[in-house]
N, C-alpha and C positions, 0 to 999 in steps of 0.2 A: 736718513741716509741719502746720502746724492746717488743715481742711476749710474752718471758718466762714468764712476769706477764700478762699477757693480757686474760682474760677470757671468753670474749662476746663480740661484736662489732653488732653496726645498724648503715645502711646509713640512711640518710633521706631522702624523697620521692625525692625531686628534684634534690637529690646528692653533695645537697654544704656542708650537716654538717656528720661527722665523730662521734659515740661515743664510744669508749671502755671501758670495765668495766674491773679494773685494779685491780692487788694487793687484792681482793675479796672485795674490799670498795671504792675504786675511780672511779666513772665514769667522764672521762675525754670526755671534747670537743674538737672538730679538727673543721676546719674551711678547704675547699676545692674549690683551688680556680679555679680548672675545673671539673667540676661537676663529679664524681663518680672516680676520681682519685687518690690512696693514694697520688704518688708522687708529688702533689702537696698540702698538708697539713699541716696546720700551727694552732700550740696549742692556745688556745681560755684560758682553763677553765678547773677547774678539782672540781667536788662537792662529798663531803665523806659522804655515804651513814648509814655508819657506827652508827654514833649519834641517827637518829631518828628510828634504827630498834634494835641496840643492838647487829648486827649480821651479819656473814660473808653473802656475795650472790656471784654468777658467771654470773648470767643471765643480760636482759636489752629488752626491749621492749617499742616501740612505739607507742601512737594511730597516725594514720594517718594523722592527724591537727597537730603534734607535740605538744600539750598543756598538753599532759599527758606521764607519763611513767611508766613503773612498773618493777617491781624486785622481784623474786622469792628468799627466803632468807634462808641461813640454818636454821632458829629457826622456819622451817615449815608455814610461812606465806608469803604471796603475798601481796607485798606492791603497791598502788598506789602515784605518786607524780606527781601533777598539777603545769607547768609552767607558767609564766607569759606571756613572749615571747613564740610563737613555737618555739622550738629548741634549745632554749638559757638558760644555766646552772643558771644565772647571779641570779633570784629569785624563788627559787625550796619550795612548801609545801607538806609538807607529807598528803595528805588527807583521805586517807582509808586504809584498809590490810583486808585479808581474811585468815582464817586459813584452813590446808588443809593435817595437820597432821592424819586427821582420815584415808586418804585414801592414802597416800604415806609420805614415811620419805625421808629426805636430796633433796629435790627440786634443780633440777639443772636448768633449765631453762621453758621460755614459753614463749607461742604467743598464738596471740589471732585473731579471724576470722576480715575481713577488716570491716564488720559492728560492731566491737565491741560488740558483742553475743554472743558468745563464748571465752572460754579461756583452754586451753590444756598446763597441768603443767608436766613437764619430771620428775617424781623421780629416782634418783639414785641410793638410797639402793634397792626400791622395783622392780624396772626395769620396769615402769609401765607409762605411758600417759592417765592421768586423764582428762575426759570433763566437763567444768562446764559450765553452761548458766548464763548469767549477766538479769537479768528484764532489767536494765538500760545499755544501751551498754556503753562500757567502762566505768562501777562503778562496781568495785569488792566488793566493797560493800554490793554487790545486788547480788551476786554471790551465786549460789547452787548446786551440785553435781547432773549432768545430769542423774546418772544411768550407763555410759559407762567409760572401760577402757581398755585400751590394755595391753597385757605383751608384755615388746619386749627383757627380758634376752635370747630367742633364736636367736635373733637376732643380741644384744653385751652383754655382761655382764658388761658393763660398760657405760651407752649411757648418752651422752655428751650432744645435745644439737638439735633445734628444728626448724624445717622451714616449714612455711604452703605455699601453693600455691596461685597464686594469685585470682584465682575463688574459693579456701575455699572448693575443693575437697581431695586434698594429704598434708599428713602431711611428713614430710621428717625427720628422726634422726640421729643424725650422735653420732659412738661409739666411745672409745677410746682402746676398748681390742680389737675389730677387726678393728678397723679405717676403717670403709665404711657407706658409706650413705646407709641407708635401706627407 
């Protein structure tokens, strides 16, 4: 795959599948056939996100079972999409979106806490990491503006993109006008 279009990537738990979110509308499958190793990656699948949101995205995100994913979209909504297979592009439905324009514009990406309770949305114009709580874990559906947010424009004036920790302590963002992880 070439980089220059490549906007987001998740492994998946076990590290055999690859996804990159391409061209701001393809997310492509990789199939890895030693677990967490690009150099051995062989294309699967590519499903265009495009159609059922109407709208560019960069992000891509995983619930932990692989049966869900989501995408943060330019037209200010967080889409969810329920698989058939974990991890397999092959039968992708759009099931829910949450809108999230009140509290930040140009959504670049997010994650979400490993119990699916949380979801933390990066905007890019406002320079801000919005908290929301799910009722229902991983159903943005159910999703509501926690109260909390951080500004991180001191931190890049450009910030790119999102990684939480694996105990659901530290939120990590990485910028593109200072290129450093804060």
């Amino acid at each position: 795959f070439q980089f220059s279009d490549m906007y987001n990537s998740r492994i998946s738990i076990d590290g055999t599948k690859f996804f990159v979110m391409s061209s701001q509308r393809y997310l492509r499958e990789y199939t890895l056939s030693t677990p967490y190793d690009l150099s051995t990656k062989t294309y699967v699948q590519q499903y265009d996100v495009y159609p059922p949101m109407g709208s560019h995205a960069d992000s891509i995100e995983f619930a932990p079972d692989g049966t869900k994913f989501y995408i943060a979209s330019h037209n200010a909504y967080v889409y969810q999409f329920t698989l058939a297979t974990p991890y397999d592009l092959t039968s992708v439905t759009q099931t829910g979106y949450f809108h999230v324009a009140s509290h930040l514009t140009a959504p670049r990406d997010l994650v979400l806490s490993y119990d699916g309770k949380k979801m933390f949305v990066l905007g890019s114009s406002s320079d801000k990491i919005i908290e929301y709580v799910m009722n229902t874990s991983f159903d943005v559906t159910t999703a509501y503006w926690a109260g909390n947010e951080i500004y991180v424009g001191a931190q890049d004036t450009n910030p790119y993109s999102l990684e939480i920790s694996s105990d659901g302590l530290h939120l990590y963002m990485h910028g593109h006008a200072s290129v450093n992880t804060n």
